[in-house]
Each structure stands twice: as structure tokens, then as C-alpha cells.
MDAnalysis code that builds the backbone (N, CA, C; Angstrom):
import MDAnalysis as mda
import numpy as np

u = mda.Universe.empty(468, n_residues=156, atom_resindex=np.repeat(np.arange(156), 3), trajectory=True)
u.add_TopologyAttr("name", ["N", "CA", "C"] * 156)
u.add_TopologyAttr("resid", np.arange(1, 157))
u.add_TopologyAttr("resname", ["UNK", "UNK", "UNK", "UNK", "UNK", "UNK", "UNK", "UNK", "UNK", "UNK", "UNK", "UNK", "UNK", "UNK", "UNK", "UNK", "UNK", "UNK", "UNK", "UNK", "UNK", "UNK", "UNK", "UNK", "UNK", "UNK", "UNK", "UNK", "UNK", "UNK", "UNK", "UNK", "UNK", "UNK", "UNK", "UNK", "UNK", "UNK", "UNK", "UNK", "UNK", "UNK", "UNK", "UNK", "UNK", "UNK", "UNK", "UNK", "UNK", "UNK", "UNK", "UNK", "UNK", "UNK", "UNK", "UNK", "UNK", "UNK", "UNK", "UNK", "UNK", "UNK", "UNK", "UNK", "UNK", "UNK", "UNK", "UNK", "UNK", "UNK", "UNK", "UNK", "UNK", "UNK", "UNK", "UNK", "UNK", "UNK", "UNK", "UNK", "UNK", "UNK", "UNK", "UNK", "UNK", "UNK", "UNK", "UNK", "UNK", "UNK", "UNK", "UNK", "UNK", "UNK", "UNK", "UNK", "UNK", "UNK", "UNK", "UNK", "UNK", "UNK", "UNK", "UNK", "UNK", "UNK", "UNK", "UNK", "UNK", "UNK", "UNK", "UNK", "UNK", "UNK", "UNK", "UNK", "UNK", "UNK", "UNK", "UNK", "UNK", "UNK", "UNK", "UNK", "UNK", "UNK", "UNK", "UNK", "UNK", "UNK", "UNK", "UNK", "UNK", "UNK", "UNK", "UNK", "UNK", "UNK", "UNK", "UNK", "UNK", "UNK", "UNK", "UNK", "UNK", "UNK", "UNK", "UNK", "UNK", "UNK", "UNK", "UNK", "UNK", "UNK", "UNK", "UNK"])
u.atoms.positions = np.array([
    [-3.776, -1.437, -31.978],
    [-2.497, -1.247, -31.339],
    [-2.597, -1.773, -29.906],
    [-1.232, -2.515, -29.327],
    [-1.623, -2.837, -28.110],
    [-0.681, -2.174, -27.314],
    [-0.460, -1.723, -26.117],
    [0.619, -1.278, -25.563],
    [0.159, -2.096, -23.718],
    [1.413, -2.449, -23.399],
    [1.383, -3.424, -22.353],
    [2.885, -3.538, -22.240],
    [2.795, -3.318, -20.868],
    [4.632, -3.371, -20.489],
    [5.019, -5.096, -20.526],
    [4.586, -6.032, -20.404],
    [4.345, -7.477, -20.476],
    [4.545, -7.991, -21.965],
    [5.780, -7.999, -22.304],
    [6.099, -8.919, -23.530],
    [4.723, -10.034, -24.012],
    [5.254, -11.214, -22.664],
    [4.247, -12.453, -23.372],
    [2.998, -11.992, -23.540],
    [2.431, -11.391, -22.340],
    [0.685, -10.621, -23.051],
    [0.839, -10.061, -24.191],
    [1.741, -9.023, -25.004],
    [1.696, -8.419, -25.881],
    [1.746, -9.316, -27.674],
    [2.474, -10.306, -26.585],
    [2.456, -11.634, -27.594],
    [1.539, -12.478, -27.691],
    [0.812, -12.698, -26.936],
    [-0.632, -13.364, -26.847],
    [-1.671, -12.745, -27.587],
    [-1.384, -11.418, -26.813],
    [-2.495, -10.586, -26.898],
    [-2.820, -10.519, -28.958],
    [-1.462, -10.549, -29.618],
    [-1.338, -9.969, -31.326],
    [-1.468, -11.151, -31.681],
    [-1.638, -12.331, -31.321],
    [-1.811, -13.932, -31.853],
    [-3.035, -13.972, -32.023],
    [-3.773, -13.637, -30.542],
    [-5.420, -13.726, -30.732],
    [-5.580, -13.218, -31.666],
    [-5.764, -11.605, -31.364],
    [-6.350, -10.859, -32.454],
    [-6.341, -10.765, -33.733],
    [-4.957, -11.474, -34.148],
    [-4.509, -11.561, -35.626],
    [-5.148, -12.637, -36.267],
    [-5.760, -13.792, -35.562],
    [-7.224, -14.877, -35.906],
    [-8.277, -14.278, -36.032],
    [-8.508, -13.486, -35.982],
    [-9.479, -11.874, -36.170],
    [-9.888, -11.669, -37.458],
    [-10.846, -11.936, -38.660],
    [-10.544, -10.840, -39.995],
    [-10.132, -9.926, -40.010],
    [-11.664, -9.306, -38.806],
    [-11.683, -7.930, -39.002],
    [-10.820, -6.934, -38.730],
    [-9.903, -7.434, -37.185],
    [-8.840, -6.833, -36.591],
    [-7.289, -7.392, -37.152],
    [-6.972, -5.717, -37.124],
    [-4.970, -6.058, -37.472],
    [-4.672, -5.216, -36.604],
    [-3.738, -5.767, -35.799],
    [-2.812, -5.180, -34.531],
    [-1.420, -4.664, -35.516],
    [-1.445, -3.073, -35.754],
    [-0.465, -2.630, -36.392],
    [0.988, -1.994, -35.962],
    [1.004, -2.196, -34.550],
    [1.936, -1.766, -33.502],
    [1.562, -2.349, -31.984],
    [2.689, -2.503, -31.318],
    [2.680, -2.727, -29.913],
    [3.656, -1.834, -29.287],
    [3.148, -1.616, -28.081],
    [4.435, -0.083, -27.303],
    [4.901, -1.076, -25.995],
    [5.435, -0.851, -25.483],
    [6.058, -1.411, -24.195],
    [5.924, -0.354, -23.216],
    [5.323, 1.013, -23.139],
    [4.652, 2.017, -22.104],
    [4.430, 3.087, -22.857],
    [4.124, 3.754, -21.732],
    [2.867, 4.674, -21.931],
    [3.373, 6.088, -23.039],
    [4.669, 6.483, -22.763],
    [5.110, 7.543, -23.751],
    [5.006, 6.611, -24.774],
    [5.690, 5.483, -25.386],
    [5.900, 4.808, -26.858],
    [4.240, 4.861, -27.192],
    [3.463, 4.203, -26.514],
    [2.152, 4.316, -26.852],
    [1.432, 5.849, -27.556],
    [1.791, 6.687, -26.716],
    [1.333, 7.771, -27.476],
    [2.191, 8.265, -28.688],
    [3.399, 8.237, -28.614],
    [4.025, 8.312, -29.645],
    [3.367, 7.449, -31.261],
    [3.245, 6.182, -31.151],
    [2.902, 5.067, -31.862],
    [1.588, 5.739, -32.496],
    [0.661, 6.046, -31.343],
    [-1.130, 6.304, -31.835],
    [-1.136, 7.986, -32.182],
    [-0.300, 8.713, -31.744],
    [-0.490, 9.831, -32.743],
    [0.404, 9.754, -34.137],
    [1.005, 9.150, -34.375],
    [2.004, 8.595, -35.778],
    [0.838, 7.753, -36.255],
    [0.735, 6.984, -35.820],
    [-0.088, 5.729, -36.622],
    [-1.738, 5.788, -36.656],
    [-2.254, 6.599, -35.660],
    [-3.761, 6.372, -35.627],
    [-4.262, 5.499, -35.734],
    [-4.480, 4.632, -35.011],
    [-5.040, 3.487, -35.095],
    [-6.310, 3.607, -34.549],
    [-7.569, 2.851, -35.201],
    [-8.998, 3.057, -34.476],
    [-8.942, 2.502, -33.153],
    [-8.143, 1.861, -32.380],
    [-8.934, 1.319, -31.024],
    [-6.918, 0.861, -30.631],
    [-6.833, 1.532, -29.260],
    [-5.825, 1.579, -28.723],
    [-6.322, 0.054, -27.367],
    [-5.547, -0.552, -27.526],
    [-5.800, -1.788, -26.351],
    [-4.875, -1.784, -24.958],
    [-4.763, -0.815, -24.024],
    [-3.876, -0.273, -23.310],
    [-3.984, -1.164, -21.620],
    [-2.999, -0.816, -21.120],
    [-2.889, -1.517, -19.754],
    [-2.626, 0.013, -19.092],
    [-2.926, -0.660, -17.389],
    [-2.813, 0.735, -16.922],
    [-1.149, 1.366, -16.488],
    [-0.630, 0.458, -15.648],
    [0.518, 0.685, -14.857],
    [1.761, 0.124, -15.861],
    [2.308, 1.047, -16.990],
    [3.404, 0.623, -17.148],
    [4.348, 1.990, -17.169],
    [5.690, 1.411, -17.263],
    [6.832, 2.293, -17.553],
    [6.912, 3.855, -18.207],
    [7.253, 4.519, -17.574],
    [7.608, 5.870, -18.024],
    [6.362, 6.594, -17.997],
    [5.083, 6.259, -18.416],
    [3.474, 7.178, -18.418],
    [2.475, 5.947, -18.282],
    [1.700, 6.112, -17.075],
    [0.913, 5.740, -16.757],
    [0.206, 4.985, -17.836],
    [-1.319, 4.334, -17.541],
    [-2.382, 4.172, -18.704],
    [-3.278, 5.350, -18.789],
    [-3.452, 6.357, -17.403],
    [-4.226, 7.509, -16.806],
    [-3.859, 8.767, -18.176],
    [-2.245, 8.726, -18.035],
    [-1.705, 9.941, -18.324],
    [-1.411, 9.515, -20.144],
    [-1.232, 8.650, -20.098],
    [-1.203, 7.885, -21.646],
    [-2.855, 8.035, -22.739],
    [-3.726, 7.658, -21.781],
    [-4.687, 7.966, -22.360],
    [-5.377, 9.575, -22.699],
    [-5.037, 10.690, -21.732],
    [-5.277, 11.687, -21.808],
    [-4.228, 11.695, -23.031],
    [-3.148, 12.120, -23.513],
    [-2.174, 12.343, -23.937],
    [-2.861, 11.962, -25.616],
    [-3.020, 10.779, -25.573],
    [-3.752, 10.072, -26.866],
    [-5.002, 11.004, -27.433],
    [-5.916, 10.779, -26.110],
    [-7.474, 11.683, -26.646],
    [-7.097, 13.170, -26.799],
    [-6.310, 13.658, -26.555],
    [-5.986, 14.879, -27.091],
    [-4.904, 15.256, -28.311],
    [-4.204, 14.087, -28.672],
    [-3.746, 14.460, -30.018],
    [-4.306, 13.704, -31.268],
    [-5.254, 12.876, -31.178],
    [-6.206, 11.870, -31.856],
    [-7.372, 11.502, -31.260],
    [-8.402, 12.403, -30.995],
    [-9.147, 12.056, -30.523],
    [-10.368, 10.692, -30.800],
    [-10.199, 10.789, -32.377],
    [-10.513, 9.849, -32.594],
    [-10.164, 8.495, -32.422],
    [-9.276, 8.427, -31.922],
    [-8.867, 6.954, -31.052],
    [-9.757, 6.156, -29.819],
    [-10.469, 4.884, -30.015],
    [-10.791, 4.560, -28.809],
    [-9.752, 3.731, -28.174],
    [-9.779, 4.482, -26.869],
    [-8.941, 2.987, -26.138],
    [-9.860, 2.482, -25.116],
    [-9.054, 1.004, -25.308],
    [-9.651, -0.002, -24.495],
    [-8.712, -0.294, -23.150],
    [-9.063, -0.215, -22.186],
    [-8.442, -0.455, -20.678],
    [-8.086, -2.031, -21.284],
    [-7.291, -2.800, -20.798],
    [-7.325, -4.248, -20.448],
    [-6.509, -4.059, -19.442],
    [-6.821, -4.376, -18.043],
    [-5.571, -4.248, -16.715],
    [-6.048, -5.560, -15.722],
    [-5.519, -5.950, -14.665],
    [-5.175, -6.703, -13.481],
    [-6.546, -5.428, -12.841],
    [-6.372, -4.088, -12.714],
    [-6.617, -3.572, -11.773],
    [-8.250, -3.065, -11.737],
    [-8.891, -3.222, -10.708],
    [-10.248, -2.686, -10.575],
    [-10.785, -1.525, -9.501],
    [-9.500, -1.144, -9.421],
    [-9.906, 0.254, -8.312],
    [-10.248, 1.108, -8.889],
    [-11.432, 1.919, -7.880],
    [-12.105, 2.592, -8.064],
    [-11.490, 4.116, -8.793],
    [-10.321, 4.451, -8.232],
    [-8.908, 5.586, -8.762],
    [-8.959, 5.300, -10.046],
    [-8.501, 4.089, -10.691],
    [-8.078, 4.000, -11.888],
    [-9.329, 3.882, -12.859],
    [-10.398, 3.041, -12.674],
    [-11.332, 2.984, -13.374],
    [-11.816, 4.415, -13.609],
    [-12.193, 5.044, -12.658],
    [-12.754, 6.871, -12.943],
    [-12.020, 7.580, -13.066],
    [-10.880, 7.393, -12.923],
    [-9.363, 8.282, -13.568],
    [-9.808, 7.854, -15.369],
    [-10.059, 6.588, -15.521],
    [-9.873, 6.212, -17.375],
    [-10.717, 6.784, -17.747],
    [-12.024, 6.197, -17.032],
    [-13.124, 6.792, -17.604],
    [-13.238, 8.580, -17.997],
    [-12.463, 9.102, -17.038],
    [-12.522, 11.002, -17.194],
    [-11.361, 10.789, -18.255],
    [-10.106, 10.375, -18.127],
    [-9.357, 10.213, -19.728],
    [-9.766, 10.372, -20.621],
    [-10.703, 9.881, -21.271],
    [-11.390, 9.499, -22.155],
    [-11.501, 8.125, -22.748],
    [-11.020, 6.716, -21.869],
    [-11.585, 5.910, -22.000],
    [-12.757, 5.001, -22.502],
    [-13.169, 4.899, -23.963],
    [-14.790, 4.160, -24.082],
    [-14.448, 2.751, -23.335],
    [-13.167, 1.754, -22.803],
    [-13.842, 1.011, -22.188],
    [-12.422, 0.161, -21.264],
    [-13.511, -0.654, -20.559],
    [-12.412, -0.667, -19.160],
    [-13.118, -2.580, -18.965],
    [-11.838, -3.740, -19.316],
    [-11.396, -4.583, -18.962],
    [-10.907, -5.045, -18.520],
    [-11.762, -6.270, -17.614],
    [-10.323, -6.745, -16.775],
    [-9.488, -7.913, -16.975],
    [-8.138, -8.539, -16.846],
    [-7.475, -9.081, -17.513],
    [-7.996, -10.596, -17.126],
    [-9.267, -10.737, -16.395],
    [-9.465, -12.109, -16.076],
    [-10.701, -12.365, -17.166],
    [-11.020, -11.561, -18.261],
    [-12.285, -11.390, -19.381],
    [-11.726, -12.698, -19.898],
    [-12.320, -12.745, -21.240],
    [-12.012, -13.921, -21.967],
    [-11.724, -13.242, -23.181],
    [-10.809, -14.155, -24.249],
    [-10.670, -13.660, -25.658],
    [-11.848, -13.046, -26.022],
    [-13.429, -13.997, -26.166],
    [-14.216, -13.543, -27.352],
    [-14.549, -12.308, -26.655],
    [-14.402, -11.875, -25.025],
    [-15.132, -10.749, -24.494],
    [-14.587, -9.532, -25.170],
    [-12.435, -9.591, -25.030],
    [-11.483, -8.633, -25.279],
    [-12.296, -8.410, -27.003],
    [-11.997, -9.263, -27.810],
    [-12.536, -9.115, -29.079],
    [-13.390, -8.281, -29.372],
    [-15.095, -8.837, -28.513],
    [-16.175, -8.052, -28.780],
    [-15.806, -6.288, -28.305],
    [-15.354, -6.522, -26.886],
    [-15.232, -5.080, -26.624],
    [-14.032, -3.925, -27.929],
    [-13.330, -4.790, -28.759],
    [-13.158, -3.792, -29.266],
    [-13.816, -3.719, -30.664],
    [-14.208, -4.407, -31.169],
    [-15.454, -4.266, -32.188],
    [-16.527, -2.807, -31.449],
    [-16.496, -3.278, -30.220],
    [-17.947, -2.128, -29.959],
    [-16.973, -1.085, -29.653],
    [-16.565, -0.811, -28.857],
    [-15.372, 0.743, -28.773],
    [-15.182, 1.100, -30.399],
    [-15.033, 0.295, -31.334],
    [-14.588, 0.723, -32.245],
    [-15.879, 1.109, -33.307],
    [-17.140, 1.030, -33.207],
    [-18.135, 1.309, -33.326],
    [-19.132, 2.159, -32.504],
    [-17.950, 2.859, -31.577],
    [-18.753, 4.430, -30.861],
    [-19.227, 3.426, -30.031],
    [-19.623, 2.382, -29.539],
    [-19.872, 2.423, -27.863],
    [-19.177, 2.400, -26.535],
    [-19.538, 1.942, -25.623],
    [-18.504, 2.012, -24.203],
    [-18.766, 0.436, -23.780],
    [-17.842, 0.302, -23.762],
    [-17.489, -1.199, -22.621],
    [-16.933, -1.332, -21.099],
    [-17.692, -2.284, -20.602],
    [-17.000, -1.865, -18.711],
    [-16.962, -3.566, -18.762],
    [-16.382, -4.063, -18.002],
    [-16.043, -5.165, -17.154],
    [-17.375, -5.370, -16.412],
    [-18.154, -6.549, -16.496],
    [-19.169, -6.856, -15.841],
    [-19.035, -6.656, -13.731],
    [-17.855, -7.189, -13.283],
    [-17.635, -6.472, -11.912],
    [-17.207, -4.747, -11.960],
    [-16.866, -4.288, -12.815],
    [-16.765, -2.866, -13.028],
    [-18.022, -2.233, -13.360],
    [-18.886, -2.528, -13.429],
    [-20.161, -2.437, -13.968],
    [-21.218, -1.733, -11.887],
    [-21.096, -3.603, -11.586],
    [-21.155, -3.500, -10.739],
    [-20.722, -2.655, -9.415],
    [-19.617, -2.574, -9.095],
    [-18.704, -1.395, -8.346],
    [-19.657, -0.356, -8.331],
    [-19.643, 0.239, -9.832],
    [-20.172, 1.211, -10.236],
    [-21.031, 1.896, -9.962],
    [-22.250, 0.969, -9.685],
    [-23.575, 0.589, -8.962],
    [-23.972, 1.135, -7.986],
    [-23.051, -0.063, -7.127],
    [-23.158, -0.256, -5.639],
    [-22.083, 1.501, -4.959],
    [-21.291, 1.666, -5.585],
    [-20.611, 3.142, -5.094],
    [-21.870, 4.368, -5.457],
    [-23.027, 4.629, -6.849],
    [-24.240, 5.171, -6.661],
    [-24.257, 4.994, -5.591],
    [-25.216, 3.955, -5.806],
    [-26.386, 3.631, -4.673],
    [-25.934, 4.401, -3.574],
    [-24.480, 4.362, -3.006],
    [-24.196, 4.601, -1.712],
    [-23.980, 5.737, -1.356],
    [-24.141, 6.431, -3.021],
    [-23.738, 8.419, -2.683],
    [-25.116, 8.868, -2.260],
    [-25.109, 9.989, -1.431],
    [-26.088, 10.552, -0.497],
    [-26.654, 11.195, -1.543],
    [-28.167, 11.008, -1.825],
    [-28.930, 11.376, -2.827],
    [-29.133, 12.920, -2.519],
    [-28.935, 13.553, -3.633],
    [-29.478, 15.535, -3.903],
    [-30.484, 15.240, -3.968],
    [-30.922, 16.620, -3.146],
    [-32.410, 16.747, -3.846],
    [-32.427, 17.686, -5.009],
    [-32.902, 17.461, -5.936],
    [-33.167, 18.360, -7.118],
    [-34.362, 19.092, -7.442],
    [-33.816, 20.455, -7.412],
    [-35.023, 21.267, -7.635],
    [-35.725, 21.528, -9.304],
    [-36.704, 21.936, -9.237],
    [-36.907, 21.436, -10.725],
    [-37.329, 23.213, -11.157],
    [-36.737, 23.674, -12.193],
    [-36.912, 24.614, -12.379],
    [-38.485, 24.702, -12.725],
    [-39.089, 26.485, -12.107],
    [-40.263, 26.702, -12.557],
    [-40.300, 26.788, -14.187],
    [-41.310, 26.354, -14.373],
    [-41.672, 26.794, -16.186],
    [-41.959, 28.049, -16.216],
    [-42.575, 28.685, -15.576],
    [-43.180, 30.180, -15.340],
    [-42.942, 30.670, -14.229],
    [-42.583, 31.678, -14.677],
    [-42.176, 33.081, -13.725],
    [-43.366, 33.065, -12.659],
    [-42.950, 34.009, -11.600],
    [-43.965, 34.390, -10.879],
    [-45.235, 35.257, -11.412],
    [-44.600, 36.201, -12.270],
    [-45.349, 37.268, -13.075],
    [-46.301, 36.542, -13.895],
    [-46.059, 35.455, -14.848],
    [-46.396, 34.326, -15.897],
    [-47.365, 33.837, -15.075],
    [-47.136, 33.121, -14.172],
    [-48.176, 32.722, -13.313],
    [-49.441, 33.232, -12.734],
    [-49.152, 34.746, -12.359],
    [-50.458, 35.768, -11.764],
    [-51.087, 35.800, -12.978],
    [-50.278, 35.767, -14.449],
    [-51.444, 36.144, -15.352],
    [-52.264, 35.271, -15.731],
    [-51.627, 33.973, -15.416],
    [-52.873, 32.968, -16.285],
    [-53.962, 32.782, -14.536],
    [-53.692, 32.992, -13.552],
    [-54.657, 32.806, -12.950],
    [-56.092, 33.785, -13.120],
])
């Protein structure tokens, strides 16, 4: 299923995929309520969603989805790479997050693998990702004792 407020993408988007064996695009939504409407009616294994359209978000669209079909993966495909929206999808329940400058065989593969239980990110989404770690102020982590204090006096 694809949902994308963008006609011609939505039209592109069901041309590719329909050169596909494996994939059949069995609905398209034009935003984010039709989308959930569509994928809890229809269930489709792998939802191909954009973020910013009409009436419900991709944020609020995707929560909406993983909670009345959870078994649905959706796939991000958006313009957008901020940090808000990417970890907004990802806590959605997002398995994967594309960006609209990927290529066919990438969009393809990523939903073969979403649709086979893994997660897909955008190779600069990847990155971001990274570099925002790296930059969080490291915890120190304490490591729990194995043995009590008591446990301890006895084996000495």
C-alpha cells in the first residue's frame, strides 16, 4: 500500500513496484486518516508512507496503523531527514525510514526486508544517527554486584 499526498509519486511510485513479481501495491491513500483506514480494512504486509500529508501526519498515521494491525510494516519514504521526524517514526513503530532521493532498487529492497522482520534506515539517516550518539554525554554505568555483601564475607 502506498499513501503519499503527491498524486504523480503515487503514480510512479505503483508503476515501479508493479514490475515487481513479488510486490502488488493493493491500495493508495492520499493522507494519513485514508491510510489508516485502507491498512486496517485491507492489511497489507508493508505500508509505504510519506511523512507530512493532509489531515494525519506520517507520525500520527503510523502510530494509529501499529496499533490496529500491528502486523503491518511501514516504510517511511519522505523529502525529510530531521532528527523530530526520524525518532518520532522510529518510536511509531516504524521498521524503516527512506529518503526520497534513494533509488528504485533501494525503495524495493527496503521493502522486501521490512517485510521480512528487518529495519531499514537511509544510509545519511544511518549516519545522523551516529554522529547525534557519539555526541550524547556518555553514563557511567554501574554494573550490578553478582553477590551480596553477605555472599561475599562467606566465600572469603
Amino acid at each position: 500500500m502506498i499513501a503519499d499526498d503527491h498524486p504523480l509519486l503515487c503514480e510512479a511510485l505503483h508503476r515501479a513496484l508493479d514490475s515487481e513479481q513479488d510486490v502488488e501495491v493493493i491500495a493508495e491513500a492520499s493522507n494519513g486518516e485514508e491510510a489508516v483506514k485502507l491498512a486496517s480494512e485491507l492489511k497489507p504486509d508493508v505500508v509505504v508512507m510519506d511523512i507530512v500529508m493532509p489531515k494525519l501526519n506520517g507520525i500520527e498515521a503510523t502510530k494509529k496503523i501499529k496499533k490496529m494491525t500491528p502486523n503491518v510494516a511501514i516504510l517511511i519514504l519522505t523529502a525529510y531527514d530531521d532528527d523530530e521526524y526520524v525518532l518520532g517514526l522510529l518510536d511509531a513503530g516504524a521498521a524503516g525510514y527512506l529518503l526520497k532521493s534513494a533509488r528504485g532498487r533501494d525503495l524495493v529492497n527496503a521493502i522486501r526486508a521490512i517485510q521480512a522482520g528487518e529495519s531499514v534506515l537511509h544510509p545519511s539517516i544511518i549516519a545522523k544517527l551516529l554522529k547525534r550518539a557519539m555526541m550524547a554525554p556518555v553514563k557511567e554505568h554501574k554494573h550490578p554486584e553478582l553477590l551480596s555483601e553477605r555472599e561475599s564475607d562467606i566465600l572469603k
